[in-house]
C-alpha positions as CSV (number, residue, x, y, z in Angstrom):
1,X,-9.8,14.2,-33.3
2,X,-8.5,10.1,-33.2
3,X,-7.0,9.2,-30.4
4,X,-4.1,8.4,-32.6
5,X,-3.7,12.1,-33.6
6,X,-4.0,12.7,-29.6
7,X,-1.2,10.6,-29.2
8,X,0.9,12.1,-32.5
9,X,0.5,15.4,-30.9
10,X,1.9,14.8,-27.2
11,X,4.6,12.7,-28.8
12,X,5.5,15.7,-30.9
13,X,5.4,18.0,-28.3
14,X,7.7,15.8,-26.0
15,X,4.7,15.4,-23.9
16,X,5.2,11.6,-23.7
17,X,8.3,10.8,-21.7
18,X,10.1,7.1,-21.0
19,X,12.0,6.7,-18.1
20,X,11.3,5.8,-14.3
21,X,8.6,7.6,-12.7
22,X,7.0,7.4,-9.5
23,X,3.4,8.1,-9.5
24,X,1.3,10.2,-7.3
25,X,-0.5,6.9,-6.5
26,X,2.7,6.1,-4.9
27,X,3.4,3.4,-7.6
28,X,6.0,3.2,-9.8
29,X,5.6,3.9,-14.2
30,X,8.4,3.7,-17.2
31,X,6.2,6.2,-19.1
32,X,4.6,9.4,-18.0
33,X,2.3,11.9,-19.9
34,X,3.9,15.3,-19.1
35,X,0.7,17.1,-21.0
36,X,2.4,20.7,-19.7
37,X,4.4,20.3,-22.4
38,X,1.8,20.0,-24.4
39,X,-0.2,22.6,-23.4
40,X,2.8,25.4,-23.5
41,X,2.0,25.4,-27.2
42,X,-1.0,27.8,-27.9
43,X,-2.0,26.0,-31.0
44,X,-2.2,23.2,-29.6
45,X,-3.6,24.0,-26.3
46,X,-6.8,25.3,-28.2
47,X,-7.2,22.2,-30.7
48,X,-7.1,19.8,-27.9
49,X,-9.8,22.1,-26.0
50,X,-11.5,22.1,-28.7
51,X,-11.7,18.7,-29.6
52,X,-12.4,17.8,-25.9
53,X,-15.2,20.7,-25.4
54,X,-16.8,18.8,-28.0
55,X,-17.1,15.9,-26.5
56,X,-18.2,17.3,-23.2
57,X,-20.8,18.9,-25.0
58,X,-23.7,16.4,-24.1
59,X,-26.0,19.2,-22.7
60,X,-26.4,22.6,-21.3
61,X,-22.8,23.8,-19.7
62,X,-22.9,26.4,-17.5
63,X,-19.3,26.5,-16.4
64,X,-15.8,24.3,-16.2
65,X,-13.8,23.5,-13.5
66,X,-10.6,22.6,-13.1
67,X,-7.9,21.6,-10.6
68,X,-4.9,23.5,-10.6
69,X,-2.2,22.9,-11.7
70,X,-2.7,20.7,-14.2
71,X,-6.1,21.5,-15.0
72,X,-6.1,25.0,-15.6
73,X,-4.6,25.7,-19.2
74,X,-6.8,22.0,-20.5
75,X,-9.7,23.8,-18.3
76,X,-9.7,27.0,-19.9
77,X,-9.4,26.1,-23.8
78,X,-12.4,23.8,-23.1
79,X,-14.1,26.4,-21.7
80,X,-13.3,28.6,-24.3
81,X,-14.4,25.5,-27.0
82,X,-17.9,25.2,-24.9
83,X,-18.4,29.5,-24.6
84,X,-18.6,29.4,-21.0
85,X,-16.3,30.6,-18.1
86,X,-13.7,28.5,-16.3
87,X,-12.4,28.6,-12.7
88,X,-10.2,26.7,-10.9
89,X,-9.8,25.1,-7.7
90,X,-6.2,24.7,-5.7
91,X,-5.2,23.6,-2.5
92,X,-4.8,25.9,0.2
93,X,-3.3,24.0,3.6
94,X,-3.7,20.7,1.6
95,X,-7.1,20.8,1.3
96,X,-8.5,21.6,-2.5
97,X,-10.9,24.6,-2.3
98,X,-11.8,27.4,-4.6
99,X,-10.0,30.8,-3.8
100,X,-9.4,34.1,-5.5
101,X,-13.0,34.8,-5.8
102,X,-14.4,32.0,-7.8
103,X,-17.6,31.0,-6.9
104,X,-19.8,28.2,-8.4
105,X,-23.8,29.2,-7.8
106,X,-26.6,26.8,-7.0
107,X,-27.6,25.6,-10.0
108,X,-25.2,25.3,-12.2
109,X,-24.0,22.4,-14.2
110,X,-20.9,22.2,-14.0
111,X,-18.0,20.0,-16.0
112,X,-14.8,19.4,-14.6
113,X,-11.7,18.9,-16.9
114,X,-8.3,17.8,-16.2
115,X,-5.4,17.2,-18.0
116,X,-4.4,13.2,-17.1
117,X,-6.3,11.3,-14.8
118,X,-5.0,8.3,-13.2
119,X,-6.9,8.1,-10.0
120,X,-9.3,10.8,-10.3
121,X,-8.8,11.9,-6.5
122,X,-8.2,15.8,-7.9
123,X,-11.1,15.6,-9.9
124,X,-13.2,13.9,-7.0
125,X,-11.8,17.1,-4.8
126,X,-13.1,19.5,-7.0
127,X,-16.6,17.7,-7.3
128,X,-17.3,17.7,-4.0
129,X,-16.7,21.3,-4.4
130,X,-19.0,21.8,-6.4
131,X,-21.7,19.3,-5.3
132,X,-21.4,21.4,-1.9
133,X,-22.2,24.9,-3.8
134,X,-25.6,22.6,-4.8
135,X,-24.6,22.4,-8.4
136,X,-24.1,19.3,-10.4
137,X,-21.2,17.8,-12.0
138,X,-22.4,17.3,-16.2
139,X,-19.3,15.8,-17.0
140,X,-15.9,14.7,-16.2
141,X,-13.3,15.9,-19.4
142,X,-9.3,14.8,-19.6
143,X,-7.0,15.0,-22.4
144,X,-5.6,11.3,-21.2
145,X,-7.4,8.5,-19.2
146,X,-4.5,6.3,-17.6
147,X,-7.1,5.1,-14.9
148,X,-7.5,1.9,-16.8
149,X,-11.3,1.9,-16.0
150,X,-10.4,2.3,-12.6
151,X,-11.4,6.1,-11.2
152,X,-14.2,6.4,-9.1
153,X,-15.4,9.5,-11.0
154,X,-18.9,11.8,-10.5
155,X,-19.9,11.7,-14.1
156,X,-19.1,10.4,-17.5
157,X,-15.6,11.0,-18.0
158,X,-14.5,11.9,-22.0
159,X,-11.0,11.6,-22.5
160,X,-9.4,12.6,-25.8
161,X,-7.1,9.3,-25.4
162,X,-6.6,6.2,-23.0
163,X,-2.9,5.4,-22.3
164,X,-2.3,2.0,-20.6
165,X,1.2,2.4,-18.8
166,X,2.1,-0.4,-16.7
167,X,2.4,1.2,-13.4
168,X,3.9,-1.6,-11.0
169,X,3.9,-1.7,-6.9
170,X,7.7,-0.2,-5.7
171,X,8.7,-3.7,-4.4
172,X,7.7,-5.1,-8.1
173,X,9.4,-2.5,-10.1
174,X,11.8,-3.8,-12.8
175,X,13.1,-0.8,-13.2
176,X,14.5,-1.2,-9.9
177,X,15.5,-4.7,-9.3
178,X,17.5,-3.6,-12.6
179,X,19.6,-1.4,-10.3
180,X,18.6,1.7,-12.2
181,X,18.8,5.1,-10.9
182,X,15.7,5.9,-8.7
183,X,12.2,7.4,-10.0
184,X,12.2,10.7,-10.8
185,X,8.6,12.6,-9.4
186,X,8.0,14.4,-12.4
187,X,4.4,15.8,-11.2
188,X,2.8,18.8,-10.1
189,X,2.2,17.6,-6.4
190,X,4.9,18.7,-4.0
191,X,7.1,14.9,-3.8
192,X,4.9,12.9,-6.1
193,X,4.3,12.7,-10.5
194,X,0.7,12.3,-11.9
């Protein structure tokens, strides 16, 4: 799968948006990548797992991870792509951990897949997670890379496709010099987008 036919999907599926959008990075976006949208489709939940478990496939995989929300559904189809389980990790008091009785064993190798990663902190979360169970992160697996090179990540990262939004500080924003309305937080962090 191109990255072109990555992009021709979420644009079919009203996955890429235009707008204002403020950022979980605090800054401010005219396009977003709403891959829910996306991933609400069966079909096309499993193709783009499957294209993306195999390019995590770059060694024995004993597991995928995934940090909810966003992660989950992208998590699981890759899982399902690679023939290995999937858990997830979610925050409980604000701090990401793994609950209803998901366990990662010593061990294992693990690869941790997210749906759109700008800054990578969820999928930094999750590896420390897992790093602190004493297994080891194979890979690092998105559907969209808008970190511009920038994520700080704990393995090689595959990404089906690289979207490079201009994402400008709030004070910088010409969206809102413009006089526009004000960023929506489109996201699934409670008061920020992705």
């Amino acid at each position: 799968m191109t990255p072109e036919e990555v992009t021709a999907v979420l644009e079919q599926t009203g996955a890429l948006l235009k707008g204002h959008f403020l950022l979980s990075s605090g800054l401010h976006s005219d396009r977003y990548v709403q891959c829910a949208l996306a991933l609400s489709q069966t079909g096309v939940a499993m193709f783009l797992g499957g294209a993306l478990a195999r390019r995590c496939a770059t060694g024995h995989v004993d597991l995928v991870a995934g940090p909810a929300l966003g992660g989950i559904v992208i998590a699981h189809e890759t899982a399902r792509g690679l023939g290995v389980p999937c858990i997830f990790a979610e925050r409980a008091d604000g701090v990401m951990t793994f609950r209803r009785g998901f366990r990662v064993e010593p061990g294992q190798r693990v690869v941790i897949v997210e749906d759109v990663i700008t800054t990578g902190k969820s999928v930094r979360e999750v590896a420390a997670l897992v790093l602190a169970a004493g297994a080891e992160v194979a890979g690092v697996g998105c559907i969209a890379d808008r970190s511009r090179g920038g994520a700080a990540l704990p393995a090689p990262m595959a990404a089906l496709v690289a979207l490079d939004f201009q994402a400008y500080e709030p004070a910088a924003c010409p969206l809102c010099r413009a006089g526009g309305p004000p960023p929506v937080k489109p996201g699934s962090r409670p008061g920020a987008g992705s």
